[in-house]
N, C-alpha and C positions, 0 to 999 in steps of 0.2 A: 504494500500500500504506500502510495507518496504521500509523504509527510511534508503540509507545511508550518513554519511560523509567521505569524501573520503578528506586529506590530501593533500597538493604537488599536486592540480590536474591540475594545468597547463604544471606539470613537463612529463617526457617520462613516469616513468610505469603508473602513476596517472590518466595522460589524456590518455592513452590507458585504462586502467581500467574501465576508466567513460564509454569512449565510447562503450567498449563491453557490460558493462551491462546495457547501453541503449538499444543498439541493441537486444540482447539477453534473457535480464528481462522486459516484460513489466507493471510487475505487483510493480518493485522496481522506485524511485526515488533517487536523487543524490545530495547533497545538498556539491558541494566542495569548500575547503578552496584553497584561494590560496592570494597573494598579487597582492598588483594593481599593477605590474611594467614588464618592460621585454617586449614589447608589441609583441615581434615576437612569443612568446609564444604560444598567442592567436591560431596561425595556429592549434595548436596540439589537439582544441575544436573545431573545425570548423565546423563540422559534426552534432554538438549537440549544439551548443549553443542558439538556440532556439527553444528546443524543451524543453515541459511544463516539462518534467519531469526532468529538470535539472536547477538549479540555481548555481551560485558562489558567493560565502558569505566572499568580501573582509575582511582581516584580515592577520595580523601576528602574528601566535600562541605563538609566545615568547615574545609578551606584550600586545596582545588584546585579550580581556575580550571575552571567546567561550560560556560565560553560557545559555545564550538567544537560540543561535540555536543546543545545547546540546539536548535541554530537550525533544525531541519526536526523536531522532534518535536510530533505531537502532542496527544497525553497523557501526565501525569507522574503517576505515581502514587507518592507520598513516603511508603515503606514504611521506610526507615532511621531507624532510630532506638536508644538502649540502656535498657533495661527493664525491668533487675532490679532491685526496690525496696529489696529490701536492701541491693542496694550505692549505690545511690543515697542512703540514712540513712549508710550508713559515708562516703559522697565525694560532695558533690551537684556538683561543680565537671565532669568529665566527662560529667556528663546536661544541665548547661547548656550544654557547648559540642552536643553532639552533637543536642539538641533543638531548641535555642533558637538558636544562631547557626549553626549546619547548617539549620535550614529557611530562617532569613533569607538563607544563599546563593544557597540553592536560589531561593528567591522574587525574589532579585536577577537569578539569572543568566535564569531564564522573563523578567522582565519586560524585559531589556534586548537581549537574544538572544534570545527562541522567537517569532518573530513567528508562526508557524504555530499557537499553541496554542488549543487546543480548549476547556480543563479540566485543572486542577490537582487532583489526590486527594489530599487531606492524613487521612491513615489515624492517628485519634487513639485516646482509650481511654474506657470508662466512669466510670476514676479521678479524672479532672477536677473530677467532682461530688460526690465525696466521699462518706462512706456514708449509704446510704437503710436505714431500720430497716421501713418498710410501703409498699408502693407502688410506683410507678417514676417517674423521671425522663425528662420530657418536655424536648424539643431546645431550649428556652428558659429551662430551669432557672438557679440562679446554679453559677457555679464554685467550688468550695469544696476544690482537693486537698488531704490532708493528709500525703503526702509529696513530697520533691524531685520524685522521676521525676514524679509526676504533677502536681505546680508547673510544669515545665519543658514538661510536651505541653501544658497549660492556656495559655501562654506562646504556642507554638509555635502554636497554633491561633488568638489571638489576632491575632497576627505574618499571618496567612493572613485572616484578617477585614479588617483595618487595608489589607492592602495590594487586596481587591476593593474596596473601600471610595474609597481613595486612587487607587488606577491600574487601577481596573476590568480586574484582570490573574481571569480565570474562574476560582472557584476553590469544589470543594464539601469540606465537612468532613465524614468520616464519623467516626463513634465505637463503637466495640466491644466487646466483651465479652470471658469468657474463652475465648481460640481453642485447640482442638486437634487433631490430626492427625498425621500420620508426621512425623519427623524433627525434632520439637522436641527445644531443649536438653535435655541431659537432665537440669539445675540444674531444671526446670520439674517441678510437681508429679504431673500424670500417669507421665512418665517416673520421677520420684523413686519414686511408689508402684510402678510395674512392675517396675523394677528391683530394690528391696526384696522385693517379694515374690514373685519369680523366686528370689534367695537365699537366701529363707528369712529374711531380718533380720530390723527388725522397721520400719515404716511409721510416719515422727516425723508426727503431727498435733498442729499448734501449738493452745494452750490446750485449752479444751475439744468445739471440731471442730464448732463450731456458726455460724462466720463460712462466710455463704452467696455464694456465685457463679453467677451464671445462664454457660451455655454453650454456644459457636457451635461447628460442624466447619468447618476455614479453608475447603473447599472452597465451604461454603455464604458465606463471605465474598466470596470471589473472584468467584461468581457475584452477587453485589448488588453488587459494584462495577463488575463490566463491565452491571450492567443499568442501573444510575447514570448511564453513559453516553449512555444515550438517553431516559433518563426524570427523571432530578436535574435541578436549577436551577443555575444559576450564584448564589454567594452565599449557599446554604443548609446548613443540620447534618441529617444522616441518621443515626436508628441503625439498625447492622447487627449484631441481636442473633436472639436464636433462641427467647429467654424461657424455656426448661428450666433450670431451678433445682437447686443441690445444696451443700447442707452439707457443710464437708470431710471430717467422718465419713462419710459419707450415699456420698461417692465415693470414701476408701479401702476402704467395702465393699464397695462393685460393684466396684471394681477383685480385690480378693482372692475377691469370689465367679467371675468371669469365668476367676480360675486355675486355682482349684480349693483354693485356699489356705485357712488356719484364720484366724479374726477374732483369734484374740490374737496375732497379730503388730504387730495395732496398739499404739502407745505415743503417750502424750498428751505432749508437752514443752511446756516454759512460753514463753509468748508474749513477755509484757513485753521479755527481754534478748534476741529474736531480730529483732522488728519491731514498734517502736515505734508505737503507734500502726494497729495495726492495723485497720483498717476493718470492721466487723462484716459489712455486707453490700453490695453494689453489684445495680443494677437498672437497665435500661432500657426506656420505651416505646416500641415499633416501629409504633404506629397512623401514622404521618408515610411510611414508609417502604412497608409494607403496601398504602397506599393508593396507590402508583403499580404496584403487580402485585407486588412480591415478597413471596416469604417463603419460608423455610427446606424444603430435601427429607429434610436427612439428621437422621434423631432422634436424641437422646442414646444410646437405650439399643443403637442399630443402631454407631451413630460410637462411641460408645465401647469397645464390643466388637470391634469390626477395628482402631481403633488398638492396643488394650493389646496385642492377636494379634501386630499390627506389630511394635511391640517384642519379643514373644516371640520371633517368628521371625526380627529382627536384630538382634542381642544384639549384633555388635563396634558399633553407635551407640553406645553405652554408654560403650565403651572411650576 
């Protein structure tokens, strides 16, 4: 049976990841890291938490000891990580440990214990390269973040290059977009809009709602990293992006149109004292990725209408 470990698996992509390749693989097992804490968490396993082929193997990978459950995995797929950029402007010192010396454990404990390993998935972001105002960034672009959080994955993926490089330990880098789905925080902006306009508030869009995000369904993530598996290189950057495009305006409208909700619930709030630096737009090219068979099932306008639903119809996530 292939054994994976799967990082951050209490977290949104993670515990979607588990879950689908329980679902889906029944010949893999799931061995995730995650910490003992957060207990609302738990919901996001709930499906699988007891079922044999998945265990959770408390631990914090930025100071406990992964060598023991290392040694017969293998694939890892390094989905933990913290990744609110605002808090990351207020405290960068927590996204360095958690990014930057959490993956170096992680890459210590594979290369000295997992002699079984396959392939290392270091699950990164499009933030790396800082914003693109026409075009998109292709997997050889420079690095350019201009925040901590995404200093520290910029870092962390570097950390993952250095060591296939040095210890020819297998290792592919993917990079992301903006991912959505059930059970994301609800600090995250889809949930922020649904919630709002479930209550009637009103929907804060920072400055004037024209800073653009292309957007992935995690589901469709999940699926280009287990096809990565048989189709990725060792030593290479992938992106796993979906290329549907949307202004922040542009998506608390569909959001409030999908309710049923009126447009002036929107309200503009000022950018500058929220998020310094805010990136006007981020982009990626998927010709790299495309080109070994995948690409995206679920569209925006289908994924986005059963998440906001999702949320409608489990209002205590919220809570």
């Amino acid at each position: 049976m292939t054994k994976f470990l799967v990082t951050g698996v209490k977290g949104f992509i993670g515990s979607y990841f588990a879950k689908y390749v329980i679902k889906n693989y029944p010949d893999a097992s799931i061995v995730g890291v995650a910490r003992n804490s957060n207990q609302k968490h738990w919901e996001r396993l709930k499906g699988i938490l007891h079922n044999e082929r998945f265990q959770v193997y408390h631990a914090d990978f930025v100071r406990d000891d992964l060598s023991e459950v290392m040694e017969d995995v293998d694939y890892v797929f390094h989905m933990g990580a913290k990744t609110f950029v605002n808090h990351s402007i207020r405290d960068p010192l927590p996204f360095i440990k958690s990014n930057v010396v959490g993956t170096y454990r992680i890459l210590e404990a594979e290369r000295v214990n997992a002699k079984n390993l396959k392939m290392h998935f270091q699950v990164s972001t499009d933030e790396v390269y800082g914003a693109i105002l026409s075009g998109a960034y292709k997997e050889d672009a420079p690095l350019n973040p201009t925040n901590p959080y995404a200093a520290t994955k910029a870092a962390a993926d570097m950390l993952c290059v250095s060591y296939f490089n040095s210890y020819k330990l297998p290792i592919i880098i993917t990079r992301t977009e903006n991912n959505y789905g059930p059970f994301q925080h609800p600090q995250k902006v889809i949930p922020v809009f649904t919630k709002k306009a479930l209550a009637g508030e009103p929907l804060p869009v920072y400055g004037d709602g024209k800073h653009s995000r292309m957007w992935l369904h995690c589901e469709d993530h999940c699926r280009a990293l287990l096809h990565l598996m048989k189709h990725g290189k060792a030593g290479e950057i992938y992106h796993v992006a979906g290329g549907e495009e949307l202004q922040n305006l542009e998506l608390a409208h569909r959001i409030l149109e999908i309710l049923g909700k009126p447009e002036d619930l929107i309200t503009f709030v000022p950018d500058a004292n929220i998020r310094p630096g805010h990136d006007r737009r981020y982009a990626l090219n998927t010709e790299k990725i495309r080109v070994t068979g995948w690409k995206p099932t679920i569209n925006l306008d289908d994924g986005l209408k059963k998440t906001v639903l999702w949320y409608k119809n489990h209002k205590e996530w919220f809570l």
